[in-house]
C-alpha positions as CSV (number, residue, x, y, z in Angstrom):
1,X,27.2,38.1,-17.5
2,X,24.0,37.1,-15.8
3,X,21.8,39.2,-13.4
4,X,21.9,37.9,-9.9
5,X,18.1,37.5,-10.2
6,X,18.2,35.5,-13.3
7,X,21.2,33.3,-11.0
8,X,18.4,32.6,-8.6
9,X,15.5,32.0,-10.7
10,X,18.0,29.4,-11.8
11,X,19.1,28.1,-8.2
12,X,15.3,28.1,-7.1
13,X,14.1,26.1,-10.1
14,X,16.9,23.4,-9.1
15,X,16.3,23.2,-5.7
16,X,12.2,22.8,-6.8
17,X,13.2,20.0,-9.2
18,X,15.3,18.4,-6.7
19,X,13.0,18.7,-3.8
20,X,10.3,17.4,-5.8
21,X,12.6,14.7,-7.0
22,X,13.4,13.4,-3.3
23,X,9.9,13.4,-2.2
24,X,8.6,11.6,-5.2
25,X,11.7,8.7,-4.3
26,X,11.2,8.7,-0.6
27,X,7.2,8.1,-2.0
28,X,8.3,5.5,-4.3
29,X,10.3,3.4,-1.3
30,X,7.2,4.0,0.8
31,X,5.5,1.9,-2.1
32,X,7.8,-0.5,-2.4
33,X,8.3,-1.1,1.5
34,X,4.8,-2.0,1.7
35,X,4.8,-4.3,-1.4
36,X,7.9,-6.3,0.1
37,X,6.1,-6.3,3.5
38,X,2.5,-6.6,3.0
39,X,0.4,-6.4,6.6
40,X,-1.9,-8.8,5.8
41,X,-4.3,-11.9,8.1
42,X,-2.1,-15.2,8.0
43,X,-5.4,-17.1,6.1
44,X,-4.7,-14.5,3.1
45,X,-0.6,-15.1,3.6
46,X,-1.2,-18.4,3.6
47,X,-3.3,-18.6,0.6
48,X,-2.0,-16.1,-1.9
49,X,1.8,-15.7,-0.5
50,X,2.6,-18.4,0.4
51,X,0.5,-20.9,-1.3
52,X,0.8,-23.2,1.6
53,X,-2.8,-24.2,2.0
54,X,-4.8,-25.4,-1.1
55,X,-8.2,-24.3,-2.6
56,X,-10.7,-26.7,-0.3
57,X,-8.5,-25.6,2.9
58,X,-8.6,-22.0,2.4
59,X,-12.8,-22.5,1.5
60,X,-13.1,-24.6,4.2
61,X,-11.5,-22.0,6.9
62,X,-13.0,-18.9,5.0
63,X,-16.6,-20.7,6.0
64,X,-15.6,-21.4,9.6
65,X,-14.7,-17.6,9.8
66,X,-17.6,-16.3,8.3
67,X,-20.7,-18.9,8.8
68,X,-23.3,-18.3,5.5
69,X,-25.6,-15.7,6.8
70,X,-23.3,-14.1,8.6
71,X,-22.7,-10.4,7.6
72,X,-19.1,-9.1,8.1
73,X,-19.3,-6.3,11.3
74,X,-17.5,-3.5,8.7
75,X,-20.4,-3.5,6.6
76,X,-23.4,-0.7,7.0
77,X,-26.3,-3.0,7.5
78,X,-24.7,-5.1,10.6
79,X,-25.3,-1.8,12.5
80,X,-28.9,-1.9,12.0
């Protein structure tokens, strides 16, 4: 017959495991609801997921957005 300690050290071992298993799932569905739902600008939808716009549309309204010699406002040097 088993000690009652030994009978937790079991019971506390499984409830680590399967604590650790749940958080690592609820993780993995985090993942995987962003992948089937991806928050991104309706140029880069159109482009890449949807591939409703072709290669000289999407350059075309990438330049309108961002005129050469324009520096994107994100950057470190459009601060200056």
């Amino acid at each position: 017959m088993e000690s009652h300690s030994s009978v937790y050290k079991k019971r506390i071992k499984i409830f680590i495991l399967l604590s650790l298993i749940a958080i690592l799932g609820a993780f993995d569905a985090g993942v995987l609801w962003l992948a089937i739902h991806p928050q991104v600008p309706p140029l880069y939808r159109a482009y890449y997921l949807d591939h409703s716009i072709d290669e000289n549309n999407f350059t075309h309204q990438m330049m309108k957005q961002h005129p050469e010699g324009a520096s994107p406002s994100d950057t470190p040097d459009s601060k200056l």
